[in-house]
VEXDREN-2710 file (C-alpha; in Angstrom, 1 decimal):
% VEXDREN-2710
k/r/px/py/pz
1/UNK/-26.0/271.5/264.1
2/UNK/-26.6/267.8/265.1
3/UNK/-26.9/265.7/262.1
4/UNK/-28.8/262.0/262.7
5/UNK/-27.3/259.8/260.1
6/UNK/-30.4/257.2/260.0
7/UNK/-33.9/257.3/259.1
8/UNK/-35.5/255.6/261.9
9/UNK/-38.1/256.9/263.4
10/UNK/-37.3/255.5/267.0
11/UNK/-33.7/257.1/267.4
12/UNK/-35.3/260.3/266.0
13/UNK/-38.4/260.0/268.6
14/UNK/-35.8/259.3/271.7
15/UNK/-33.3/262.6/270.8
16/UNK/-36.7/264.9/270.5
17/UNK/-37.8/263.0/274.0
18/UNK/-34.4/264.2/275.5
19/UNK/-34.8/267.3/274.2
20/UNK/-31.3/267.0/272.0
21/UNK/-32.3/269.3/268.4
22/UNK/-31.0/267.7/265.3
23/UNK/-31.7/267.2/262.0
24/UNK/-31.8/263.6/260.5
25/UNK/-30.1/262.2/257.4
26/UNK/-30.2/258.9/256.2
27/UNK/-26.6/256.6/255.8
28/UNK/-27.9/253.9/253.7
29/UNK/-25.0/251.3/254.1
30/UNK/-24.9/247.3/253.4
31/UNK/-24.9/246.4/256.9
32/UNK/-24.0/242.8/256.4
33/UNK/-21.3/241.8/259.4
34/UNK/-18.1/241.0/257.5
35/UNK/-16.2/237.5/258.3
36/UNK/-15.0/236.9/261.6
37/UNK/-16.5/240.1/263.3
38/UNK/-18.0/240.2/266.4
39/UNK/-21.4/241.8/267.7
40/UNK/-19.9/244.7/269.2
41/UNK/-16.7/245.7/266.5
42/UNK/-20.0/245.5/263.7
43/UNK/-22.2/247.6/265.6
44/UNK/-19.2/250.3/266.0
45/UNK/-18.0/249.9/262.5
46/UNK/-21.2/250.4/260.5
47/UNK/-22.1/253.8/263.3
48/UNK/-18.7/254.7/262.4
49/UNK/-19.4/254.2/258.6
50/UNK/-22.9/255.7/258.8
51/UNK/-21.7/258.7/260.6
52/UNK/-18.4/259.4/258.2
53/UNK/-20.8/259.0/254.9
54/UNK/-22.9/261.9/256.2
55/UNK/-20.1/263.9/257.5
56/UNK/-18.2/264.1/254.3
57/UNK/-21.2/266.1/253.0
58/UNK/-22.0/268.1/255.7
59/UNK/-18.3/268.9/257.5
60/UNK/-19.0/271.8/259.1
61/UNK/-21.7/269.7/261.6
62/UNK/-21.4/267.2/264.1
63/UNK/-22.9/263.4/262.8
64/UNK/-24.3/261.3/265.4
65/UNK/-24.1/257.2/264.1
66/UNK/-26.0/254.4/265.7
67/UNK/-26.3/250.8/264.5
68/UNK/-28.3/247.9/266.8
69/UNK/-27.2/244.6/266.8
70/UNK/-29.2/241.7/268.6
71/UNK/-27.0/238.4/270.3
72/UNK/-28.2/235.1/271.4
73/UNK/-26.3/232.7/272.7
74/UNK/-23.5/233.0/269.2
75/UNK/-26.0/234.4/267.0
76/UNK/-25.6/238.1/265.9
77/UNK/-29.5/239.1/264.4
78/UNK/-30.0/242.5/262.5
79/UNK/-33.0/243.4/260.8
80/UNK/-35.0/240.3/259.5
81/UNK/-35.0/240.0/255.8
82/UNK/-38.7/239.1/255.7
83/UNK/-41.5/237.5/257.8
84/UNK/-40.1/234.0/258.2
85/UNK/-36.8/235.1/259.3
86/UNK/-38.7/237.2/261.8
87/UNK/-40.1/234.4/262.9
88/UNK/-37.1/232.4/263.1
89/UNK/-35.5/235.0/265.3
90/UNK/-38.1/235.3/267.5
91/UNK/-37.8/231.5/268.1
92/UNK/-34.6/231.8/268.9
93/UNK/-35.2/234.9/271.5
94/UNK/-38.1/233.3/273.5
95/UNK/-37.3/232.1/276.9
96/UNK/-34.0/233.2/276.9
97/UNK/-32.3/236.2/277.7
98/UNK/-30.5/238.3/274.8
99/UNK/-28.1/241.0/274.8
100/UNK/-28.9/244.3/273.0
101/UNK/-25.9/246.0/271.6
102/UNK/-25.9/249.5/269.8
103/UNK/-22.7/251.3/268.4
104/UNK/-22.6/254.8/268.3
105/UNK/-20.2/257.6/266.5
106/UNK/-20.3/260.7/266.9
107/UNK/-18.1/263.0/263.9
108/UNK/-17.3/266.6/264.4
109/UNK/-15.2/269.2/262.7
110/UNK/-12.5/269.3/265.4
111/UNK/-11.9/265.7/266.3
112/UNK/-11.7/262.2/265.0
113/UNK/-14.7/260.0/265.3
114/UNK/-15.5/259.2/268.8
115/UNK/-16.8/256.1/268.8
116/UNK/-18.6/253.6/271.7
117/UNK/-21.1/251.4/272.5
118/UNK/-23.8/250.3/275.3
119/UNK/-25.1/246.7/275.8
120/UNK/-28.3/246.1/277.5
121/UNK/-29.4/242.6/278.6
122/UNK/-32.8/241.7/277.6
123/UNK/-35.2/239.0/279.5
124/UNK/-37.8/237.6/277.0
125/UNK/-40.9/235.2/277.9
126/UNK/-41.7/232.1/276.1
127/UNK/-43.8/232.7/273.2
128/UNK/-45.9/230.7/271.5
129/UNK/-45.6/229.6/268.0
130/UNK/-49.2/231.1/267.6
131/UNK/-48.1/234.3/269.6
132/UNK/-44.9/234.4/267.4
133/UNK/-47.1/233.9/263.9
134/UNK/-49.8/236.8/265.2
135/UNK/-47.1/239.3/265.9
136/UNK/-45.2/238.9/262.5
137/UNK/-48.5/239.6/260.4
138/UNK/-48.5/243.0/262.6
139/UNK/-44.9/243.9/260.3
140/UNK/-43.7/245.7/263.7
141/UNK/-40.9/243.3/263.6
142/UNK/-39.7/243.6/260.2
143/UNK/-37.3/246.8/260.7
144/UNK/-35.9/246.1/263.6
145/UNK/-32.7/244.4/265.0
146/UNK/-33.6/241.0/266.5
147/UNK/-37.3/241.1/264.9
148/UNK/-39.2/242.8/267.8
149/UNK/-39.6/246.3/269.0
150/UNK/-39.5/246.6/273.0
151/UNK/-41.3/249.7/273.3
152/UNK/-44.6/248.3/270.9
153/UNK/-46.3/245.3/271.1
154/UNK/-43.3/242.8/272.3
155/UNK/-43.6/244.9/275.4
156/UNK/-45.6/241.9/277.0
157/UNK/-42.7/239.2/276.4
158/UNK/-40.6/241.1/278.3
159/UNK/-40.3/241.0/282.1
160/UNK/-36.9/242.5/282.8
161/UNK/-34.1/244.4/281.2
162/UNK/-30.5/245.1/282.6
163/UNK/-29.0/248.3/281.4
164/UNK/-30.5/251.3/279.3
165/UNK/-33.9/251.0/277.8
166/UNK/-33.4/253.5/275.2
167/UNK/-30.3/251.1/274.1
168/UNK/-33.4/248.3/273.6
169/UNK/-35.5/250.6/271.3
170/UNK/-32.2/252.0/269.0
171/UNK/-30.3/254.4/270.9
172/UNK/-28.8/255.1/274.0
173/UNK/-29.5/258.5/274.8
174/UNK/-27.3/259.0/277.9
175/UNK/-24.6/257.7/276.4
176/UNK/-25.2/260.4/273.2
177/UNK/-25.6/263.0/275.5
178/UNK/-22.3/262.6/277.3
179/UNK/-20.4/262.2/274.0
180/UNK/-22.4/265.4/272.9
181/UNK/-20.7/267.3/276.2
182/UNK/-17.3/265.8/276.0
183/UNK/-16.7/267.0/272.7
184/UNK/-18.7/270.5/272.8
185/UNK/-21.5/269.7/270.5
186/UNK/-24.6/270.0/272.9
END
């Protein structure tokens, strides 16, 4: 058995999509970056930690991690801590282009934690301060890294992406699903 360790409904929505059967299980984890730590080390570490926490209660199944992290320019954004630092991120996203990073780990019974990552680049529009404002009273930002969700109603500030779409929205699926056959699980 396949055991999501997270309960967001976007991961779980893209391994039903693909047709991968698990059955999800929250990590709850302070996912504050510790000092010094880089976008894609954080990203790995807290999938890693996520994954593990599950797996020492449910050894005999494979644990599938993820975490998200958002970068722009030096800035590493997670999940906004409430509407006006949703706001401030998405000021700091508009016009430019962003990279979307998601660690995944993936815990078995027979191996060590397999761990890896995908990084998507992400184009986004300018947006308005008005736009910006409107879209934060919808709450869709307020769970997810980087304050927007690529796949709802951001979708129009968003012209181009480089690398896996399902990376943007939580979790890259063909990545998962090549870990999943490497190491016998799927």
């Amino acid at each position: 058995m396949l055991v999501l360790a997270s309960a967001s409904p976007r991961r779980q929505e893209l391994l039903r999509n693909a047709g991968i059967p698990f059955l999800a299980q929250p990590a709850d984890l302070d996912e504050t970056p510790l000092p010094g730590e880089g976008a894609r080390e954080c990203a790995e570490r807290l999938a890693r930690e996520k994954a593990l926490k599950i797996w020492r209660t449910r050894p005999q199944d494979a644990v599938l991690g993820a975490d998200t992290v958002v970068v722009v320019g030096d800035a590493m954004l997670a999940k906004p801590l409430d509407y006006e630092d949703a706001a401030r991120m998405l000021r700091m996203l508009a016009g430019r282009t962003h990279r979307v990073i998601t660690g995944v780990c993936l815990v078995t019974s027979k191996e060590q934690p397999i761990v890896d990552s995908e990084t998507t680049l992400v184009v986004m529009s300018e947006i308005s301060e008005e736009e910006i404002l409107d879209y934060v009273k919808t709450g869709e930002p307020m769970d997810k890294a980087g304050a927007y969700a690529i796949q709802g109603i951001a979708s129009r500030w968003i012209p181009r992406i480089e690398g896996d779409y399902s990376n943007v929205v939580g979790l890259p699926v063909a990545l998962v699903y090549r870990m999943l056959r490497t190491f016998g699980s799927k």
